[in-house]
N, C-alpha and C positions, 0 to 999 in steps of 0.2 A: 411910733405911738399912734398916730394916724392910723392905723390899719386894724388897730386892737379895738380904737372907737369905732370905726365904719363897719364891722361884721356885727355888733351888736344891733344896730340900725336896721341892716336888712334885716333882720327878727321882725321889727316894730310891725310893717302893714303886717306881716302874716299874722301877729297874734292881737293887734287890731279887727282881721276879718273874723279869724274864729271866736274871738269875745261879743263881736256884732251878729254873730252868725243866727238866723231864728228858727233855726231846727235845733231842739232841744233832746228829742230823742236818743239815746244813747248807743250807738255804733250796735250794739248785738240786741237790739228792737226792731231793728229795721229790716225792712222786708228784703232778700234775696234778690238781687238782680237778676232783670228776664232775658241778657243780651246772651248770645249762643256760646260755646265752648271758644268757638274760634272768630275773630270779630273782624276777619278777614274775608270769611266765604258768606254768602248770606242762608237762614238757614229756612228750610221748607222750601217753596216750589216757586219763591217769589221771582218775578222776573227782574232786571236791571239794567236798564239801556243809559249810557253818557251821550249827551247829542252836545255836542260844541260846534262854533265856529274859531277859527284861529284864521288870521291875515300871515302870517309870519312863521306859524310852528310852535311859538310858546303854546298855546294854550291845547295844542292838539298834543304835547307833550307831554302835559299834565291830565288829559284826557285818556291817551294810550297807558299813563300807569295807574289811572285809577281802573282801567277793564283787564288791566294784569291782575289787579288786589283784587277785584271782584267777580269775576268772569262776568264780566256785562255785554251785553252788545254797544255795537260805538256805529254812531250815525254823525256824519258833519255834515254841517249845514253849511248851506255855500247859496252866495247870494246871486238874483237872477241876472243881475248886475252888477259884473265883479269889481270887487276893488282892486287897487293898484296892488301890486306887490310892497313897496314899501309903504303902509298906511299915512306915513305923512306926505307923501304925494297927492294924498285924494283928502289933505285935512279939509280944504275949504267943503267939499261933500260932506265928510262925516261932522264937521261943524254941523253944518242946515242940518243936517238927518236928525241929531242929537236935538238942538237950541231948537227946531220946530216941529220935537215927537212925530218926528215922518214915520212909515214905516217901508223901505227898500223891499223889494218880493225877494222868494224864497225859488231856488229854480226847481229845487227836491224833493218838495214838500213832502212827505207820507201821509198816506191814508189816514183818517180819524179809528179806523180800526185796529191799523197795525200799531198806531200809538197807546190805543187803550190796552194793549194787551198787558204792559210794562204796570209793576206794582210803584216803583222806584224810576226817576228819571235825573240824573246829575247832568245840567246845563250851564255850561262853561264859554265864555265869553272874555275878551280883550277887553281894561276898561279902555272905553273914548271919552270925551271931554266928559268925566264924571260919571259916566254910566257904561249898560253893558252896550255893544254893536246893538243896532237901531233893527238888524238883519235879524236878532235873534229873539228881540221883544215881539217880531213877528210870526218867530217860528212858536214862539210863548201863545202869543194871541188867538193862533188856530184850532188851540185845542182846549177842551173845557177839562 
């Protein structure tokens, strides 16, 4: 009996959100969506670079399959000051890095040109104490 009340429940938020909902216009009003046939490749002449840092390989894993789905170029940033291999070894550093918005150098940096070329840039980061690596708000900071 329990099971016959709990599936009506999950109804409640969804028909909650759509009673609340403030677009009124009615499904076949609405304009056409401009996203491409395939929402996988990008379309036109856009460029798409992933720049991540990863300590460990998570996050350059996550990196490597987003420039499979995308064909993007893939840049890792790597700090001029490497961290340890297992990032809790260097916690007390990336503590200060974090807790006093340091900013650690970049050994790689690219050119401000080669960057502008990119229409699209996906930057991927490990969190540390709550934020992304302190190495890649700097790689954020060099470029406008």
């Amino acid at each position: 009996m329990r099971k016959l009340f709990f599936i009506p429940f999950l109804f409640l938020p969804l028909t909650t959100m759509a009673a609340c909902s403030s677009d009124d216009t009615p499904a076949s009003q609405t304009e056409q969506s401009t996203t491409p046939d395939d929402p996988d490749n990008p379309s036109g002449n856009s460029k798409t670079l992933v720049a991540y840092f990863s300590a460990q390989g998570h996050t350059q894993a996550v990196a490597e399959r987003i420039v499979e789905l995308t064909n993007a170029d893939i840049y890792r940033i790597e700090a001029a000051d490497p961290y340890a291999e297992n990032p809790y070894d260097d916690s007390d550093r990336i503590q200060n890095e974090a807790y006093n918005d340091l900013r650690p150098g970049v050994a790689n940096l690219p050119d401000k040109e080669i960057i502008a070329q990119y229409d699209t840039i996906f930057v991927g980061s490990p969190c540390w104490w709550h934020q992304p690596a302190m190495v890649v708000c700097t790689f954020l900071e060099a470029y406008d």
